[in-house]
C-alpha positions, 0 to 999 in steps of 0.5 A: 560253609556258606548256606551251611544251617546244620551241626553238619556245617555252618555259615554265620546266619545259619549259626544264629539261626539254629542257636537263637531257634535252640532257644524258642527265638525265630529268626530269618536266615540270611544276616542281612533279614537278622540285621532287618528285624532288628531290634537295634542296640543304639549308639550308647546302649550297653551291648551285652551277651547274646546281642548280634553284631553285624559286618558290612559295607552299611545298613544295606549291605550286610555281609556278615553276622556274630554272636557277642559273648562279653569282652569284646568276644563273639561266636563266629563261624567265619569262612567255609573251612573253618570251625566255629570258634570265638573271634575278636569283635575287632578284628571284623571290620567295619562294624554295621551295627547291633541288634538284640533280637532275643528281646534285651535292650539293656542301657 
């Protein structure tokens, strides 16, 4: 459900919104401000649980945005119609990039 913030129906940043805020972190709304406020995960950083991955077409172009559980899994909420489920990082492509907004930065 796109626009959808509430255990009524989800889309990907309202998922993230209402889990990270479950847990006292504030975040903005759409994927593209989540992706913005970072903090980023650099290249050779360790990505662990509760990190963000993001989709897109590059940095300013975000479309899409799941939450990373461990073994290549992440907490999606894919597409209106669907449940929230847990997907295969891989399968969305391409990659934009990682943030840990819940303040781990792990190496």
């Amino acid at each position: 459900m796109w626009g959808g913030e509430s255990t009524g129906g989800f889309d990907c940043s309202g998922l993230v919104q209402f889990v990270f805020g479950s847990a006292g972190v504030t975040l903005p709304r759409v994927a593209q401000n989540q992706y913005d406020a970072g903090p980023a995960i650099l290249p050779g950083m360790r990505v662990v649980p509760g990190d963000l991955v993001f989709f897109g077409t590059g940095p300013t172009g975000v479309s899409h945005v799941g939450i990373f559980v461990g073994d290549g899994l992440m907490v999606d909420a894919p597409h209106t119609g669907s449940v929230v489920r847990l997907d295969k990082v891989a399968g969305f492509e391409p990659i934009v990039g990682v943030t840990g907004p819940g303040g781990q930065q792990s190496t």
